[in-house]
One Martini backbone bead per residue (centre of mass of N, CA, C, O) as a GRO file, in nm:
protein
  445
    1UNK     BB    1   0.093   0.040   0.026
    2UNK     BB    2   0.039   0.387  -0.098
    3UNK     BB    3   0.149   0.716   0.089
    4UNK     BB    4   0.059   1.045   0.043
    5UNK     BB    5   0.243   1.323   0.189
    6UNK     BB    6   0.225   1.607   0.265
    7UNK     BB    7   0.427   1.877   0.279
    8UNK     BB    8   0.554   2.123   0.501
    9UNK     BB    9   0.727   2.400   0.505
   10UNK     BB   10   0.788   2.728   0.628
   11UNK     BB   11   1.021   2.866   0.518
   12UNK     BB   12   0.850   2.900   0.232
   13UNK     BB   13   0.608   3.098   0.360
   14UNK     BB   14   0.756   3.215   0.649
   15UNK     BB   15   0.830   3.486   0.862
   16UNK     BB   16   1.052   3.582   1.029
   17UNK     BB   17   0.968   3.864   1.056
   18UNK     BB   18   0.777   4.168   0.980
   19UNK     BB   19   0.996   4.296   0.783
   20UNK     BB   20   0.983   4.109   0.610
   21UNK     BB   21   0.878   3.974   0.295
   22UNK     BB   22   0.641   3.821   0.121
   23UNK     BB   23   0.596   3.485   0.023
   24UNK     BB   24   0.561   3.385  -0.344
   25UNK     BB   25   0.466   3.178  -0.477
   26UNK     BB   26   0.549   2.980  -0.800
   27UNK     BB   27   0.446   2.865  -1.110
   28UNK     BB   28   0.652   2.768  -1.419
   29UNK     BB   29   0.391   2.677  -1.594
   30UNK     BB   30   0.286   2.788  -1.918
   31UNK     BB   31  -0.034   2.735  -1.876
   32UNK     BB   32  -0.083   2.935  -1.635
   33UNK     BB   33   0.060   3.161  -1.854
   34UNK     BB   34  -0.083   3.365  -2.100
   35UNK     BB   35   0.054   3.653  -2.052
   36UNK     BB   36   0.369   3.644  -2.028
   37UNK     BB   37   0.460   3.825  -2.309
   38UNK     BB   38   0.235   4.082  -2.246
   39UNK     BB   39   0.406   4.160  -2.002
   40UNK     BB   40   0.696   4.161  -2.058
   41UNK     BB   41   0.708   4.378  -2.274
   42UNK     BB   42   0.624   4.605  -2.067
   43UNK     BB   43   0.855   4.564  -1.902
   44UNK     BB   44   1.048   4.681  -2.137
   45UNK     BB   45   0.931   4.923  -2.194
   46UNK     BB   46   0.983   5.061  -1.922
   47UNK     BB   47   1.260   5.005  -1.905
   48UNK     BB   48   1.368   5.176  -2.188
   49UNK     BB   49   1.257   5.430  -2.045
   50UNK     BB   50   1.437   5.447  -1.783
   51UNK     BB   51   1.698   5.452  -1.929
   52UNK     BB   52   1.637   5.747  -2.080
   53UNK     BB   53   1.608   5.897  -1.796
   54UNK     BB   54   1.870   5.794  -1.645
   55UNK     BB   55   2.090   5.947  -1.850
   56UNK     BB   56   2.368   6.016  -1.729
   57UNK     BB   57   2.704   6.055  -1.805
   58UNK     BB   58   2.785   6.331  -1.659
   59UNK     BB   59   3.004   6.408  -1.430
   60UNK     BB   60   3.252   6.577  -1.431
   61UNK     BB   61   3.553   6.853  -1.441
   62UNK     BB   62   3.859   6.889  -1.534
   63UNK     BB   63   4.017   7.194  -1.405
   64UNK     BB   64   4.360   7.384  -1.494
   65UNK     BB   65   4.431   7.423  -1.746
   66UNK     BB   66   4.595   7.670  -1.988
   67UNK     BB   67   4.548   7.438  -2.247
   68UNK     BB   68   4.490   7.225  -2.445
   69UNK     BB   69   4.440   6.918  -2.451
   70UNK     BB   70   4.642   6.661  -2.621
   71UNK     BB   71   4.695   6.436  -2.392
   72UNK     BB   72   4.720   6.091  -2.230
   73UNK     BB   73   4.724   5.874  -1.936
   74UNK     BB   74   4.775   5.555  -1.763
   75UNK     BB   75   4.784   5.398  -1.476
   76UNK     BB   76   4.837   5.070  -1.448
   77UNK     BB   77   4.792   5.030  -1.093
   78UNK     BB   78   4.625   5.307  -1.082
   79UNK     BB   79   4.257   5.389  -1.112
   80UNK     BB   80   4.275   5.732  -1.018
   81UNK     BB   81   4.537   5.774  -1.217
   82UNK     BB   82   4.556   6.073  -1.435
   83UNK     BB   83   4.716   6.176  -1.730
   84UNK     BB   84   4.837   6.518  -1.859
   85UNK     BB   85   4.876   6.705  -2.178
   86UNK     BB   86   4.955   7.053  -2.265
   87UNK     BB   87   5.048   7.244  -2.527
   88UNK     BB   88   5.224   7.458  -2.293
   89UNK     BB   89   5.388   7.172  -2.167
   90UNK     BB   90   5.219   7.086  -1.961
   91UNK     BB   91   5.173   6.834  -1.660
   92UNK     BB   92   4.928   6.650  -1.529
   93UNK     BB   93   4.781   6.460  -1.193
   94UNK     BB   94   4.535   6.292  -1.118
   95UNK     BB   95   4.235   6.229  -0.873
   96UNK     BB   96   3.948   6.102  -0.938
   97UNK     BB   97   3.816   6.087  -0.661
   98UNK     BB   98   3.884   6.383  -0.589
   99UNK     BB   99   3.891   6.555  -0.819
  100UNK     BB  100   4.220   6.643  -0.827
  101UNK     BB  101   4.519   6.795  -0.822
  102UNK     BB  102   4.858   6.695  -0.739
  103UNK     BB  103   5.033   6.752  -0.982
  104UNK     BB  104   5.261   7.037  -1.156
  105UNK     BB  105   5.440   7.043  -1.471
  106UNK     BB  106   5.712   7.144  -1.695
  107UNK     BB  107   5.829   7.018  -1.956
  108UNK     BB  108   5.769   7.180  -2.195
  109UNK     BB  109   5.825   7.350  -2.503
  110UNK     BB  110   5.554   7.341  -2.572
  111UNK     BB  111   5.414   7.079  -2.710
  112UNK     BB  112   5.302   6.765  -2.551
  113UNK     BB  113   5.267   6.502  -2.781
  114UNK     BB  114   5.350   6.274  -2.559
  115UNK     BB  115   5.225   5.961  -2.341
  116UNK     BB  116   5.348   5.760  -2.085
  117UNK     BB  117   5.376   5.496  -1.916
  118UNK     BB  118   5.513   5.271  -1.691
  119UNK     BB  119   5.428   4.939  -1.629
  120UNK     BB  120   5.497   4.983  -1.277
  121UNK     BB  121   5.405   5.292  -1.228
  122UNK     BB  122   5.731   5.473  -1.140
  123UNK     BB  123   5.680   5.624  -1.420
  124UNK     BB  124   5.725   5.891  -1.713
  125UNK     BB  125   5.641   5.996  -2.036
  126UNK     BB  126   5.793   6.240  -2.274
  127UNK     BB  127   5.696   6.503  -2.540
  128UNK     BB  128   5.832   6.725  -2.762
  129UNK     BB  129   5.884   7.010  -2.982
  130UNK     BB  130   6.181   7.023  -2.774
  131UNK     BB  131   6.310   6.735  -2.878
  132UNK     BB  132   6.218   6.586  -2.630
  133UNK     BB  133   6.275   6.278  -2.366
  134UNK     BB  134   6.103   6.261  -2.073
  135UNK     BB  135   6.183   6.116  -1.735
  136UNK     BB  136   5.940   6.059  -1.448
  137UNK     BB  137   5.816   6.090  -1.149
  138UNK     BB  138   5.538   5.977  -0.980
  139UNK     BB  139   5.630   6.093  -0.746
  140UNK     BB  140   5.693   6.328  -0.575
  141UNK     BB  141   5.887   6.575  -0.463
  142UNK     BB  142   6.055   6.641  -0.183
  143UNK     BB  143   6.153   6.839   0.042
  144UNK     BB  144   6.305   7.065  -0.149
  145UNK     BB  145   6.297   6.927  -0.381
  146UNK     BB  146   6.344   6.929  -0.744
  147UNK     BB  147   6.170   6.958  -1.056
  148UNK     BB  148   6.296   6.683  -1.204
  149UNK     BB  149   6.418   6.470  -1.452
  150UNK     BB  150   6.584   6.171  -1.493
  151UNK     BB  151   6.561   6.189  -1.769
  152UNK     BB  152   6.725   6.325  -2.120
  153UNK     BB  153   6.628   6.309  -2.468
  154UNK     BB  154   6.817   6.463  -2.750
  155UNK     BB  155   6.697   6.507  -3.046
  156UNK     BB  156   6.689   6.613  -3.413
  157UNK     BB  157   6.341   6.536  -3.418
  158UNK     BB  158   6.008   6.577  -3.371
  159UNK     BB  159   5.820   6.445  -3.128
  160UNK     BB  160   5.462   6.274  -3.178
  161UNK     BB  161   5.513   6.022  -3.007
  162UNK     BB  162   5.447   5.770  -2.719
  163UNK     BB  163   5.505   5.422  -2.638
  164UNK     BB  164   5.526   5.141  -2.379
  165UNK     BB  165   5.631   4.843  -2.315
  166UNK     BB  166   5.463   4.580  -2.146
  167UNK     BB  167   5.749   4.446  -1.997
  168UNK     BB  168   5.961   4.635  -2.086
  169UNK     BB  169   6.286   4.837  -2.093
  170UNK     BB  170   6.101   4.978  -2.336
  171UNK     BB  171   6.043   5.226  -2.615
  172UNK     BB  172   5.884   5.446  -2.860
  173UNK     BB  173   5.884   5.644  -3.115
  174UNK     BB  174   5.774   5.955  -3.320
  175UNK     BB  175   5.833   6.112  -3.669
  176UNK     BB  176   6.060   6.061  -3.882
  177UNK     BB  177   6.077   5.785  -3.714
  178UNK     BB  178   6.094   5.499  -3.581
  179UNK     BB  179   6.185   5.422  -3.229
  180UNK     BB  180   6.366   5.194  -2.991
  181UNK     BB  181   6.430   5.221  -2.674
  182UNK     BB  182   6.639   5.229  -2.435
  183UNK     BB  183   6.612   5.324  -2.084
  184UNK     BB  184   6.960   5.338  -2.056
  185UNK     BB  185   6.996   5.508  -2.326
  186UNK     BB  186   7.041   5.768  -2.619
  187UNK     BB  187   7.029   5.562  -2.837
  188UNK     BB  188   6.904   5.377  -3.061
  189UNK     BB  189   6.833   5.069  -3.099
  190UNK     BB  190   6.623   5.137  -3.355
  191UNK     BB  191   6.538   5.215  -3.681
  192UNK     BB  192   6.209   5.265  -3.849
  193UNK     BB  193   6.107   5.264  -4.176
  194UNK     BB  194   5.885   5.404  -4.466
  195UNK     BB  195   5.943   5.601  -4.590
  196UNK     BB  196   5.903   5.953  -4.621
  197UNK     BB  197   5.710   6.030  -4.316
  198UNK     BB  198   5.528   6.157  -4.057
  199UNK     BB  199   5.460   6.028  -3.760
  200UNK     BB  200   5.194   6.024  -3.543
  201UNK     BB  201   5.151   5.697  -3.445
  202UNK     BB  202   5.258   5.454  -3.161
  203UNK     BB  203   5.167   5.100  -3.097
  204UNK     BB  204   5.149   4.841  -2.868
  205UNK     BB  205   5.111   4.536  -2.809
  206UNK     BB  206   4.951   4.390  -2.557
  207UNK     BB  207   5.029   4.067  -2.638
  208UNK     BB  208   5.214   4.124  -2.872
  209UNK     BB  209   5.463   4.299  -2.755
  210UNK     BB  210   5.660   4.301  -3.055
  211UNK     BB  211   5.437   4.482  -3.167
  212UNK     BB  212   5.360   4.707  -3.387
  213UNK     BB  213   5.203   5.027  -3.478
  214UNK     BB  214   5.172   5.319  -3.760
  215UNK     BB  215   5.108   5.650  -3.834
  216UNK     BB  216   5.099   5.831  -4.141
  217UNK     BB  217   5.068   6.099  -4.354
  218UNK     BB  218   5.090   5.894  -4.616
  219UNK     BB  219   4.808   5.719  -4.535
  220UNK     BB  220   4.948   5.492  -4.326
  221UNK     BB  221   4.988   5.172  -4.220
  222UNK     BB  222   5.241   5.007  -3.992
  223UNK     BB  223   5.440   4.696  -3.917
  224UNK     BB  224   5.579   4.575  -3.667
  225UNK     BB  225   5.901   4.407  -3.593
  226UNK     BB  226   6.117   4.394  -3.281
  227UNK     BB  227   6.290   4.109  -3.409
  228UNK     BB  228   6.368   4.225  -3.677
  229UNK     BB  229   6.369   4.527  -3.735
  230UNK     BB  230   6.122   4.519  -3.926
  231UNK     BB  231   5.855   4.554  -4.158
  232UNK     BB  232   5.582   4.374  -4.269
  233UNK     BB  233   5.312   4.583  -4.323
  234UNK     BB  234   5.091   4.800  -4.582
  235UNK     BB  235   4.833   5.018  -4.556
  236UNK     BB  236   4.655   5.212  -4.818
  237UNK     BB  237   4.455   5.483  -4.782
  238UNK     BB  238   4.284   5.752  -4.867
  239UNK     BB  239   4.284   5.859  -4.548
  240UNK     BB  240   4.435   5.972  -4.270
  241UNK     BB  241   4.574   5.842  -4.020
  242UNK     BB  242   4.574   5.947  -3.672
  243UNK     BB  243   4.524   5.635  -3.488
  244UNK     BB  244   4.566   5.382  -3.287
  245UNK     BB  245   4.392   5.066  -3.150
  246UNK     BB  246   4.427   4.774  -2.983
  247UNK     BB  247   4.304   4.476  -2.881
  248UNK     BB  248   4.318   4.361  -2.543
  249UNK     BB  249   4.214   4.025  -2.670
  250UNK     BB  250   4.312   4.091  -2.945
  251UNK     BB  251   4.598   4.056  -3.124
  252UNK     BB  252   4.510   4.161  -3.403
  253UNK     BB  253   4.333   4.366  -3.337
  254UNK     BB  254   4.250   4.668  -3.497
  255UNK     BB  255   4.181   5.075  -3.497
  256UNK     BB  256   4.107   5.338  -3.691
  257UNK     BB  257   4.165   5.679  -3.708
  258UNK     BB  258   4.006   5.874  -3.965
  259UNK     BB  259   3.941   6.151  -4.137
  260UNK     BB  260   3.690   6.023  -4.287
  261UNK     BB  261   3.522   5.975  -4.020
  262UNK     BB  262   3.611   5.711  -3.961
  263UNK     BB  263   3.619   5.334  -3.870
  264UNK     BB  264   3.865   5.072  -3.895
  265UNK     BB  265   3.858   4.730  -3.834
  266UNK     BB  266   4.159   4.516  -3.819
  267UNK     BB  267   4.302   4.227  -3.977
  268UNK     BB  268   4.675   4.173  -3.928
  269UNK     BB  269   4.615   3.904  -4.179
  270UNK     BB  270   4.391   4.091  -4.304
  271UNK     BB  271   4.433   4.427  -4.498
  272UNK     BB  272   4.294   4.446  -4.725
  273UNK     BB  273   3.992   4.439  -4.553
  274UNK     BB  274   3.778   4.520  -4.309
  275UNK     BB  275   3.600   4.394  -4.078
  276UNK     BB  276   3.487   4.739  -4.006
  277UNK     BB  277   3.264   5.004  -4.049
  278UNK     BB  278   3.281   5.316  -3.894
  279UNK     BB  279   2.960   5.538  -3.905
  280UNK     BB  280   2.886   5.865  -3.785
  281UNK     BB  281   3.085   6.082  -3.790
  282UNK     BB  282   3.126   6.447  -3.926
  283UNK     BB  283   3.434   6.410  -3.850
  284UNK     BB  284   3.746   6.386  -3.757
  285UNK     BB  285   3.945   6.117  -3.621
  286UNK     BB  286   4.162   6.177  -3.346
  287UNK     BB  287   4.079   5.924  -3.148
  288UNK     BB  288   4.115   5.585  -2.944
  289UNK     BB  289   4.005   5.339  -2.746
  290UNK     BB  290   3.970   5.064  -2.539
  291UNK     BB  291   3.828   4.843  -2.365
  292UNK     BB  292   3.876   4.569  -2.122
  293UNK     BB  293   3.755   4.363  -2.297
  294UNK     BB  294   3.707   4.433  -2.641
  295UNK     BB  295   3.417   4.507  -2.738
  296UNK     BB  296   3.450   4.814  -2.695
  297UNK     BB  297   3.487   5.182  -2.826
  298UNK     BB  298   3.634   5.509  -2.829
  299UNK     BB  299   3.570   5.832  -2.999
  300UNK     BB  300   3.750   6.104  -3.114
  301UNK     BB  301   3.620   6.462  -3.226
  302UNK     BB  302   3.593   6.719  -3.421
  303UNK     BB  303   3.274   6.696  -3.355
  304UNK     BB  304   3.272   6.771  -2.991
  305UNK     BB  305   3.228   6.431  -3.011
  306UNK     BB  306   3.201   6.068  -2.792
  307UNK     BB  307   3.186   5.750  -2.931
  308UNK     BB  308   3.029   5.434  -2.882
  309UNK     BB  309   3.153   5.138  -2.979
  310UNK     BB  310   3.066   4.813  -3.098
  311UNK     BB  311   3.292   4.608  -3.280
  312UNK     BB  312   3.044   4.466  -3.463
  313UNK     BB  313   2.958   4.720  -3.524
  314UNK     BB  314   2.846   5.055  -3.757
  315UNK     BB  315   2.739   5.165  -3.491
  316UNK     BB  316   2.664   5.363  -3.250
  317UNK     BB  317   2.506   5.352  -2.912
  318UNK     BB  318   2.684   5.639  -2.812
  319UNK     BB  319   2.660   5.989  -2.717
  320UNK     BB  320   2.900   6.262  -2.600
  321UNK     BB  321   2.779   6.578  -2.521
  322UNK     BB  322   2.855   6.970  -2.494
  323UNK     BB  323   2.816   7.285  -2.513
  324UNK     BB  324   3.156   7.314  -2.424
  325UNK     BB  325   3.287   7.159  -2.623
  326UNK     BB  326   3.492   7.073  -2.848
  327UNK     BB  327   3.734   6.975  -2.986
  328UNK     BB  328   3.874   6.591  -2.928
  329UNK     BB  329   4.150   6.495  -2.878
  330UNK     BB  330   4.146   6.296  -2.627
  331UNK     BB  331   4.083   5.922  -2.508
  332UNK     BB  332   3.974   5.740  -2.236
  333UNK     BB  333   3.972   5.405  -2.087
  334UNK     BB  334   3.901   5.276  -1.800
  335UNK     BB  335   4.022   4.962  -1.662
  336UNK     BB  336   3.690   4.958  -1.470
  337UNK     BB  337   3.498   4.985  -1.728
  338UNK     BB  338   3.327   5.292  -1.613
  339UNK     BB  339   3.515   5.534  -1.757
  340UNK     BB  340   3.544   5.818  -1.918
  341UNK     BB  341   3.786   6.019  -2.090
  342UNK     BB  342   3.818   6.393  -2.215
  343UNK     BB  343   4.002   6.577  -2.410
  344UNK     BB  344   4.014   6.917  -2.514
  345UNK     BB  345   4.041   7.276  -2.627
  346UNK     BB  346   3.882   7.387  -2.332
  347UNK     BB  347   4.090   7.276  -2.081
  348UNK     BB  348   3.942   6.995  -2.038
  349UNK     BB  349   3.842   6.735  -1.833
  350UNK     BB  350   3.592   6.453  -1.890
  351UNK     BB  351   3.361   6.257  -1.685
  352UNK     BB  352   3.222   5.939  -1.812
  353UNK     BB  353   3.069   5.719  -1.835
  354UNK     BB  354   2.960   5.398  -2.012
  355UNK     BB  355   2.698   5.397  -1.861
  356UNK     BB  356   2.447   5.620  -1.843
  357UNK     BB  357   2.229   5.449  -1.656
  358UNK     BB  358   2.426   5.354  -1.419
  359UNK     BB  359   2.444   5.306  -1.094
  360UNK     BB  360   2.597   5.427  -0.854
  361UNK     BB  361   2.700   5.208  -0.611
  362UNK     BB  362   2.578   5.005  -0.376
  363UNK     BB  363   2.396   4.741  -0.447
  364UNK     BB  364   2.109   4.573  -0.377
  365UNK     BB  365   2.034   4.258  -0.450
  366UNK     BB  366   1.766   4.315  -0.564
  367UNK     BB  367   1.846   4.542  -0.742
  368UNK     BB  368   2.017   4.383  -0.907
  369UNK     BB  369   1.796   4.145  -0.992
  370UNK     BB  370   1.671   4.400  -1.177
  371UNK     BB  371   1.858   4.470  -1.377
  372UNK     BB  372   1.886   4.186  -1.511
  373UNK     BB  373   1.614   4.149  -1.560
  374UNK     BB  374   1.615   4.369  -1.758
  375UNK     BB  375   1.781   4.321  -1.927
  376UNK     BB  376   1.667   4.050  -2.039
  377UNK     BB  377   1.427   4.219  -2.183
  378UNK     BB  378   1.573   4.401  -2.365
  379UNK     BB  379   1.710   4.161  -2.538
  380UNK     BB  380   1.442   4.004  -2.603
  381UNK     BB  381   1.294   4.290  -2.741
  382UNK     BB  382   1.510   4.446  -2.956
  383UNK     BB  383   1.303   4.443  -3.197
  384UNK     BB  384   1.071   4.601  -3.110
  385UNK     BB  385   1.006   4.896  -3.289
  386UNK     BB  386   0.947   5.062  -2.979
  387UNK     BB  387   1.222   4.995  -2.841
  388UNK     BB  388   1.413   5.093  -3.044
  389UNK     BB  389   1.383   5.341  -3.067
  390UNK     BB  390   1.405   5.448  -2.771
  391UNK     BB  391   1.682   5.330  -2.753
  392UNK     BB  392   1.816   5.515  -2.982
  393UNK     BB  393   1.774   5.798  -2.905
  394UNK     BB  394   1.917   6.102  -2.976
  395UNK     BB  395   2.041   6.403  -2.891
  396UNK     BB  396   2.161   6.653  -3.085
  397UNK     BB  397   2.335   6.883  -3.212
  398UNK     BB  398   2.274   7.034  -3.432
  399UNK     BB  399   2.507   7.054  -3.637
  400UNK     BB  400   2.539   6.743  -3.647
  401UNK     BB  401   2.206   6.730  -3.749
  402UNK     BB  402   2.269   6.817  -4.018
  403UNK     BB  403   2.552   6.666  -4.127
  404UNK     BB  404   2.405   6.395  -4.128
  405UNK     BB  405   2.185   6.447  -4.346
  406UNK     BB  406   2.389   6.555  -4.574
  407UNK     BB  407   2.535   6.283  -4.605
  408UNK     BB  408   2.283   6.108  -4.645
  409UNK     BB  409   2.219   6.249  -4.921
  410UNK     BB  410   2.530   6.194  -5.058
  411UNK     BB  411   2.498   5.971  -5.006
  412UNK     BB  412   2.266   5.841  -5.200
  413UNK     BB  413   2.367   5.982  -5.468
  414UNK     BB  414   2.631   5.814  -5.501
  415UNK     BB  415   2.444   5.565  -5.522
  416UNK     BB  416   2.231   5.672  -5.788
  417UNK     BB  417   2.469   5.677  -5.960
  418UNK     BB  418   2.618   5.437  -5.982
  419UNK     BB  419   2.361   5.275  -6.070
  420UNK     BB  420   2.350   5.474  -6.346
  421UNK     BB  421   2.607   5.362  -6.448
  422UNK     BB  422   2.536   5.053  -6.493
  423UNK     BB  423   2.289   5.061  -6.639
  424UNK     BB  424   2.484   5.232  -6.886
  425UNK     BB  425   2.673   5.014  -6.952
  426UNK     BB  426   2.884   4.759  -6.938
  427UNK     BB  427   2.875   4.441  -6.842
  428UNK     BB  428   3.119   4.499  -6.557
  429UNK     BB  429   3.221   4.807  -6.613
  430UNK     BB  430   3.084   4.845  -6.324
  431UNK     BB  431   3.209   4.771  -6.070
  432UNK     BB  432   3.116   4.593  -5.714
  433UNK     BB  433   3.217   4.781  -5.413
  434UNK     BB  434   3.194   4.792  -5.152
  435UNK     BB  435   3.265   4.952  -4.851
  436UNK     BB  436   3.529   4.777  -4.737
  437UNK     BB  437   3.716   4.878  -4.995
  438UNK     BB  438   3.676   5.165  -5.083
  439UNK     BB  439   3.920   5.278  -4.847
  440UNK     BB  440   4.120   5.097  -5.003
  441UNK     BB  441   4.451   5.131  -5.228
  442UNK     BB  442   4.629   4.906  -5.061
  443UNK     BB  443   4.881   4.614  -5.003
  444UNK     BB  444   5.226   4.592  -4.855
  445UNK     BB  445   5.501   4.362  -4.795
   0.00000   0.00000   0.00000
């Protein structure tokens, strides 16, 4: 004989407290939840209204520099130091959680051009127009001590750029030609040319860390490898690359920021065609930085605005300006993906959320996992009409919004101009160019 007895724990539905939540049983089988997917919409709807209500993502200004900001460098490992040099040669070093300069240098005569950490985080250099290569103490020099560089490395000719081996006491610098340099020694361990014009910006693999990359005026892309000495092979584009920024999780993976308003994102074992175009910018792209996930970047650009890309999309996801802000020459991607720096031409230096609408502080576990069901609703509906405009939508400022439309229309006409000659042309006589291809020019090894 079988005996079925009903058991009930207290535990499931008996409060600790009065002051406890009542537990409310719930059965999970979906025939008894016949609304369950018009609640969870209404849901969903709700959550990405409330995401662009909470959306403010401008935290503080640093101010300071009595100059634009030229350039930025983050410390290797205090997630709160963050170096800045400006146009008349200033170097400042912030401290973000006080908000407020620690420290502030003379460095240079003339601009800034560039600046890194040291991989140790105790030291850093700098760069600058009166051709001197610069290594400064991390630390405030002692009561009594004068603010001086422990080395000074005098060039031949102006360094626009400079960039830290990632475990080795190795530095690169950029102007008339890539130099490498021990930084023991006053004269570079070697120097890489690749035709003959003023290289703007060069950078190592965080992964594979004998690999640079490097942007020319003459409008190339150049790869190089640090123990043969020699350039590996390069790209070259319709439009000047300003500056490239390496994927810190993909070793091959690389974006570079170009005149031609847009961004690029290469394959360097396959530069024939870009993996990707970023399409936004209304003007030229200044700078670029990677999340340290690797999945996201920000660039910086000629038209007063910060915009964030997902890795794999053409088109970005945030918008960042403000009225005061101007043109933005550098931007940085804080270590502990929650925050974006950009410094800009009116001198000032501007902290901004990476997710605009996330909460700052401590979070209750309730409120944590009202977040994640949010999340998770927001992405099983995030294709239906009324959610994605509410998503995608975003205030720009005029100036923007009028050449965003002016644009639409040049592409658009560009594209009915190109079909019409196709269709009167003999077939094949104007091949069908992707977009991906149109604007690389060669690929020479």
């Amino acid at each position: 004989m079988r005996v079925k007895v009903l058991s009930r724990n207290p535990d499931d539905y008996v409060r600790e407290t009065k002051l406890d939540l009542q537990r409310v049983p719930r059965n999970y089988d979906p025939v008894l939840h016949p609304f369950e997917v018009p609640r969870e919409y209404t849901r969903a709807l709700n959550a990405t209204k409330l995401e662009r209500v909470f959306a403010k993502p401008f935290l503080s200004s640093l101010d300071g520099h009595r100059d634009g900001v030229n350039c930025m460098a983050k410390h290797p490992k205090s997630l709160s130091t963050v170096l800045s040099g400006a146009c008349d040669g200033e170097v400042k070093i912030w401290n973000l959680t006080k908000r407020q300069c620690v420290r502030t240098l003379q460095a240079h005569e003339g601009f800034v051009r560039g600046m890194c950490a040291r991989f140790c985080g105790t030291s850093f250099f700098t760069v600058g127009d009166d051709k001197t290569v610069k290594q400064w103490k991390m630390e405030s020099p002692g009561y009594g001590e004068e603010e001086e560089p422990i080395h000074t490395i005098l060039g031949k000719t102006v360094y626009t750029g400079i960039d830290h081996h990632w475990k080795e006491a190795v530095f690169a610098t950029c102007g008339h030609q890539v130099d490498i340099w021990d930084e023991q020694r006053t004269s570079p361990m070697c120097s890489l040319t690749w035709g003959f014009d003023s290289i703007s910006s060069v950078k190592f693999n965080p992964i594979e860390t004998y690999l640079l990359g490097s942007c020319a005026s003459d409008r190339n892309i150049v790869l190089y490898d640090m123990r043969q000495s020699t350039p590996l092979k390069k790209v070259i584009l319709k439009m000047r690359t300003n500056t490239l920024c390496w994927n810190p999780m993909e070793a091959f993976i690389f974006t570079a920021a170009n005149e031609d308003y847009n961004l690029y994102t290469f394959d360097m074992r396959y530069l024939a065609s870009p993996v990707m175009v970023h399409m936004d910018h209304v003007s030229a792209v200044l700078d670029v930085d990677y999340s340290p996930t690797g999945k996201e970047f920000v660039s910086a650009s000629f038209d007063k605005s910060i915009r964030i890309f997902p890795v794999d999309k053409g088109h970005s996801r945030e918008v960042y300006h403000t009225k005061r802000m101007q043109h933005v020459i550098t931007v940085k991607w804080t270590s502990d993906n929650k925050y974006i720096l950009c410094g800009s031409d009116e001198m000032n230096i501007r902290l901004w959320k990476a997710n605009a609408s996330e909460k700052l502080g401590v979070l209750a576990p309730r409120e944590k996992a009202a977040m994640n069901y949010n999340q998770k609703l927001k992405e099983k509906f995030q294709y239906h009409p009324q959610i994605k405009r509410i998503a995608r939508h975003r205030h720009l400022p005029k100036s923007i919004f009028t050449q965003v439309k002016e644009q639409r229309i040049m592409r658009e006409a560009r594209r009915r101009k190109e079909q019409n000659r196709r269709k009167h042309s003999k077939p094949g006589a104007v091949p069908v160019v992707s977009e991906k291809k149109k604007h690389i020019v060669a690929v020479v090894k």
